[in-house]
N, C-alpha and C positions, 0 to 999 in steps of 0.2 A: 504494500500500500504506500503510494507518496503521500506524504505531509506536506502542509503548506506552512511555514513561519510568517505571520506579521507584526512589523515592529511600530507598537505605534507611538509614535512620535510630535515633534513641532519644529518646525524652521529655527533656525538658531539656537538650537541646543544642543552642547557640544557630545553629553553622553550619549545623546542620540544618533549620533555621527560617528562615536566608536562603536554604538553596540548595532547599526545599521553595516558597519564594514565588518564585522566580526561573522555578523548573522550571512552575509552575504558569501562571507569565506567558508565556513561552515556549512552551510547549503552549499554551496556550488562543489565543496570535497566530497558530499553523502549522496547527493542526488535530489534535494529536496528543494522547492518552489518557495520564492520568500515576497513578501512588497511591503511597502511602508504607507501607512497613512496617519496623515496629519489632523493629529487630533483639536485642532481650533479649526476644522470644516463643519464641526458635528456638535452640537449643544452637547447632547446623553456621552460623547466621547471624551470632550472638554469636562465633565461633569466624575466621570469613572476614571478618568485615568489621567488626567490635569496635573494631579501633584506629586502625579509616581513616575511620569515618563524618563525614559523608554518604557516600553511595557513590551514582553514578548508575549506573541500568542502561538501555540502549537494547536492548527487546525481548529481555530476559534476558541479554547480554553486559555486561559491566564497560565501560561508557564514561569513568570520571574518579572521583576523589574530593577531596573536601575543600571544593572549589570549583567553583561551574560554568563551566566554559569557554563562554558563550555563543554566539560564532562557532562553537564547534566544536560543538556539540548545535544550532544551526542547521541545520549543515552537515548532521550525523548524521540529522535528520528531514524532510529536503529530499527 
């Protein structure tokens, strides 16, 4: 089964921009589908995940924020 990773994210936010090339390295060594969406397009998005971005999502569930756990989003797309 392929996973999908989305990071979501906001324009000018720096940890967003490492854990956006992280996810994208990590996807692209496993074989997994990644995109980012910016979370000040969406009220309910701005609203859930506003103060924790980045936020990873593995296939629409809440996998981490802030940081990516590499071992464990290995694990998550294994």
């Amino acid at each position: 089964m392929a996973h999908e990773v989305t990071v979501m994210s906001r324009v000018g936010c720096h940890l967003c921009e490492v854990a956006e090339a992280d996810v994208a390295r990590i996807c692209g060594e496993v074989g997994a589908t990644w995109k980012t969406e910016d979370v000040d397009t969406d009220p309910e998005w701005r609203a859930e995940y506003g103060d924790r971005v980045p936020v990873i999502l593995v296939d629409g569930a809440e996998h981490g924020y802030w940081r990516v756990e590499e071992d464990r989003l290995r694990k998550a797309l294994a």
